[in-house]
C-alpha positions in Angstrom: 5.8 10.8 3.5 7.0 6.8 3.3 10.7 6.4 4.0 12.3 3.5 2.9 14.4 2.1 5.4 17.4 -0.4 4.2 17.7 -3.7 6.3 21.3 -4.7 7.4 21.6 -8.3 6.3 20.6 -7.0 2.6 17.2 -8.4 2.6 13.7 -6.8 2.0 13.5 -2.9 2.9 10.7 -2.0 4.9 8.8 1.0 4.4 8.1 3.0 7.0 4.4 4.6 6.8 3.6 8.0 8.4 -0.1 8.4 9.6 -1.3 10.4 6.4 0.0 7.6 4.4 -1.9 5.2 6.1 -5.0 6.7 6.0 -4.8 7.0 2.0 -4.1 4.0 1.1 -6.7 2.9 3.5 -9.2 5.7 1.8 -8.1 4.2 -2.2 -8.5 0.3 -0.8 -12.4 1.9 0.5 -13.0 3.4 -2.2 -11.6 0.3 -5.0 -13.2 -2.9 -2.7 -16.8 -1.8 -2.2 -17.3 -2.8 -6.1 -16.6 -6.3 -5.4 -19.2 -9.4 -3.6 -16.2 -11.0 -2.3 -12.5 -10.6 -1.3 -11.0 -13.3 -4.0 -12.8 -10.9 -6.8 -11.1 -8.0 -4.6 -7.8 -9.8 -4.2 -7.5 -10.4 -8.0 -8.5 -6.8 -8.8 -5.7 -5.2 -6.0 -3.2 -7.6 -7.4 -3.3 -5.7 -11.4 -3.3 -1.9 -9.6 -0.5 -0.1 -8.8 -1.1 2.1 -5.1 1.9 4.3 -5.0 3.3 6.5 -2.0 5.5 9.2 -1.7 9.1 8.8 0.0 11.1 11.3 1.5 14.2 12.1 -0.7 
């Protein structure tokens, strides 16, 4: 599971990714990209879906 860790200075959080969640977002970008001839088509298509991962509570 992701766990959001908060940044000291109040900037961006980071998320930190275990291995499982790595691999699936890796497996949904496979499985999304190979529909598209080029990366600016695949950019454009990433940039309207939503990829969610699970955090630790």
């Amino acid at each position: 599971m992701a766990r959001i860790i908060e940044s000291q200075d109040g900037s961006r959080r980071m998320i930190k990714m275990s291995v499982e969640d790595v691999i699936s977002v890796i497996q949904d970008y496979q499985r999304i990209v190979p529909r598209f001839s080029d990366m600016e088509e695949a950019r454009n298509y990433l940039s309207d879906t939503v990829i969610y991962i699970p955090e630790d509570v």
